[in-house]
C-alpha positions in Angstrom: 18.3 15.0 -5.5 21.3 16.9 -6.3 24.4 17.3 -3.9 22.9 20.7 -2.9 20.0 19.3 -1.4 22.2 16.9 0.7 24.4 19.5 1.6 21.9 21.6 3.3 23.0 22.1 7.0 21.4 21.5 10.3 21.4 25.3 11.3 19.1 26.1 8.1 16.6 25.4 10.8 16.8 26.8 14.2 17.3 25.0 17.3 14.1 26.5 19.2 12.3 24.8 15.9 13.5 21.5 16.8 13.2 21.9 20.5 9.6 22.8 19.9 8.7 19.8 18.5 10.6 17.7 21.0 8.6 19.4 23.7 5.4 18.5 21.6 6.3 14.6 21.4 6.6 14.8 25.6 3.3 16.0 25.7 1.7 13.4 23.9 3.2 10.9 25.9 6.9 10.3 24.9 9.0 9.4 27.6 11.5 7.8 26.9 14.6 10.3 27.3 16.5 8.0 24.8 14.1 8.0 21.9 13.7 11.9 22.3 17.7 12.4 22.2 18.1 10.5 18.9 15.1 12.6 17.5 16.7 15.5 18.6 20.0 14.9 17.1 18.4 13.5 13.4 18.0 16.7 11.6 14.6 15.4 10.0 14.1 18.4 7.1 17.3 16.2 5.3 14.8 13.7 4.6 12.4 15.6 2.7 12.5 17.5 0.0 14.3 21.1 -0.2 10.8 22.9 -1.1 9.5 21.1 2.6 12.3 21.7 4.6 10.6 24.8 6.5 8.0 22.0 7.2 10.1 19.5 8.1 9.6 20.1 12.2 5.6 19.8 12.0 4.1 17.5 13.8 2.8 15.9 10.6 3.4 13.3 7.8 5.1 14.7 4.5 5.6 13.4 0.6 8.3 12.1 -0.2 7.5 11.1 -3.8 5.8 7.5 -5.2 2.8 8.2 -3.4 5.1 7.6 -0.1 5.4 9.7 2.9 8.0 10.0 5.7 6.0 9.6 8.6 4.8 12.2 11.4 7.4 12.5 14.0 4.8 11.5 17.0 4.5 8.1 15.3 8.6 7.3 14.6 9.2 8.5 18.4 5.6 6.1 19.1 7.4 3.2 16.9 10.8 3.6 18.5 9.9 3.8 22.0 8.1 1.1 21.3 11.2 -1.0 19.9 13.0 -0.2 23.1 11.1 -2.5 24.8 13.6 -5.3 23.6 15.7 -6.8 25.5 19.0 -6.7 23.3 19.5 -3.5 21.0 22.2 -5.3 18.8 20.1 -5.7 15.7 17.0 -4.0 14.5 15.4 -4.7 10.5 12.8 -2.1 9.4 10.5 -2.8 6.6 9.7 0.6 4.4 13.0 2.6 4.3 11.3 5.3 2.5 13.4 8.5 2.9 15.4 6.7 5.6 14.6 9.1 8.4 12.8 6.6 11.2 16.2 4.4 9.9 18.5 6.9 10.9 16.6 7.7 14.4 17.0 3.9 15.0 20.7 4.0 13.9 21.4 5.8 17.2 19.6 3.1 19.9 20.5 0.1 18.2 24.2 -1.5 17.1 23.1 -2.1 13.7 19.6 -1.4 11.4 19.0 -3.1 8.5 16.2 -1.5 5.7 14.6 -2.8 3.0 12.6 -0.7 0.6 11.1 -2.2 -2.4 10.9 1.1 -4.4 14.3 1.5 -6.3 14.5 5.3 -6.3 13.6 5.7 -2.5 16.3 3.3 -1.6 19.0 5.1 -3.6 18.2 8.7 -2.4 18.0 7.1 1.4 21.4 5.6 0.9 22.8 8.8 -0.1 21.0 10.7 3.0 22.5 8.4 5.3 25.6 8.7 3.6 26.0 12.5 3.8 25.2 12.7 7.8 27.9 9.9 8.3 25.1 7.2 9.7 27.1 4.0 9.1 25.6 1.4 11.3 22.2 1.7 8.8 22.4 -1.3 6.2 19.7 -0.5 3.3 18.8 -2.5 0.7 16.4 -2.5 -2.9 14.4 -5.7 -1.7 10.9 -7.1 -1.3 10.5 -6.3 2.5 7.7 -8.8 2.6 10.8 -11.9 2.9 12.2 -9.7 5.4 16.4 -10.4 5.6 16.7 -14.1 6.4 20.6 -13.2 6.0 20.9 -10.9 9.5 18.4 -13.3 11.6 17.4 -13.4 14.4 16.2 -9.6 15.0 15.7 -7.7 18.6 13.5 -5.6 17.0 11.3 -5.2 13.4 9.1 -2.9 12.3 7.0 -2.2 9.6 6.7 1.5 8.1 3.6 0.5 6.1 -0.2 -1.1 7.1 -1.4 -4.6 6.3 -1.0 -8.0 7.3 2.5 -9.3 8.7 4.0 -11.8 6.6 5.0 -15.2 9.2 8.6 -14.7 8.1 9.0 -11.5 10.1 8.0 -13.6 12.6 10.0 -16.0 12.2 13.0 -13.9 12.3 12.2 -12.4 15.2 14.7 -13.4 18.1 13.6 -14.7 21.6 12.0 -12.1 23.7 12.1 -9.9 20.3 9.8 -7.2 19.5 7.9 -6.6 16.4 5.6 -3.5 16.0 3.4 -2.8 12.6 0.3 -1.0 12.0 -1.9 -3.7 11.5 -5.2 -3.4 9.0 -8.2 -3.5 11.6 -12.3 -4.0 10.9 -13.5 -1.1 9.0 -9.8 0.3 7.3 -8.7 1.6 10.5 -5.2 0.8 11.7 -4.0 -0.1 15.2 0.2 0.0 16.1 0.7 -3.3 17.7 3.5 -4.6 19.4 4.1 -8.3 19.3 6.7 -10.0 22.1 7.9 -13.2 21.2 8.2 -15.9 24.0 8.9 -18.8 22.4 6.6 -19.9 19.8 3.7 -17.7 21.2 3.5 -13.7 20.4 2.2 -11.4 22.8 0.1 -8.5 21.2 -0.3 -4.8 22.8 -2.3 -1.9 21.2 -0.6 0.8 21.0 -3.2 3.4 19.5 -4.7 4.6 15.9 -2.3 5.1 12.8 -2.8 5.5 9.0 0.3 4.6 6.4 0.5 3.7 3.6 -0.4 -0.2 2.2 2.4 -2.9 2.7 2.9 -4.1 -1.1 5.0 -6.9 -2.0 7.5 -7.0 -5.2 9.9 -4.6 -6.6 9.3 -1.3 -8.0 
């Protein structure tokens, strides 16, 4: 990604585009006025390739290179509406950075993000994106999300951008009262979004409805 690419403007899109969309997420359920307002303000075709960008307010997941996608916009507003739920909004960790976009949404309804993303290149080119729109409360990092960031524990909120099983240290480094929401890898391939509350030692779940990402690996690439 070249500094042309970064450079490209919010008004390369038009506001009744974005508005659209906004107005699309409310009808499928989002209603939280918070969660709507940062996705309205996160110009979402800077996270995706140039040749996507007149795609980039679709209701619908795109590539984003590495067999990786940046996910449909009902599902990041479903994710952070669902993070809200916390009781503290200091600190939130994500787990899959990918192009950085459900980062930067998160960036304006918590104090702090931290992202991990164990694929080199998508780290980097996140980094810069975050860079160029001046979001500078998002802390991403090259690293095995599976160890989450034992570093910047306890958590308000975690979640996971990719499906599988949740390793126990996210658990672990979730604070009290904390909320962490995954797709989690049902009977049959299908994938539910769960929210787990931790009181204590225990962990409430919640269903949250049907998703499909991509598999959460472990390692470096």
């Amino acid at each position: 990604m070249n500094a042309g690419t970064l450079s490209r403007g919010i008004g390369m899109t038009s506001e009744r585009t974005r508005r659209r969309l906004i107005e699309k997420l409310r009808e499928q359920g989002i209603t939280d006025e918070r969660v709507l307002s940062a996705m309205t303000a996160t110009p979402r075709h800077m996270f995706v390739d140039e040749a996507l960008s007149s795609r980039a307010y679709e209701n619908s997941a795109l590539p984003i290179g590495r067999g990786q996608t940046i996910s449909q916009p009902l599902v990041v507003a479903m994710m952070s509406a669902a993070a809200m739920a916390a009781p503290r909004r200091e600190k939130a960790l994500e787990i899959g950075t990918g192009s950085g976009y459900q980062a930067a949404v998160l960036a304006r309804l918590f104090h702090k993000v931290f992202s991990t993303e164990r694929i080199g290149e998508l780290a980097r080119l996140a980094r810069q994106r975050l860079h160029a729109l001046k979001i500078h409360n998002v802390y991403a990092r090259h690293a095995d999300g599976l160890e989450g960031w034992p570093g910047q524990a306890p958590f308000d909120a975690i979640l996971v951008t990719a499906g599988g099983r949740i390793p126990e240290a996210l658990f672990e480094q979730l604070g009290e009262g904390g909320v962490l929401v995954a797709p989690i890898d049902e009977s049959g391939g299908v994938q539910q979004l769960v929210r787990y509350t931790r009181n204590g030692d225990e962990f409430e779940r919640e269903n949250l409805g049907g998703v499909s990402f991509v598999p959460l690996l472990e390692g470096l690439d």
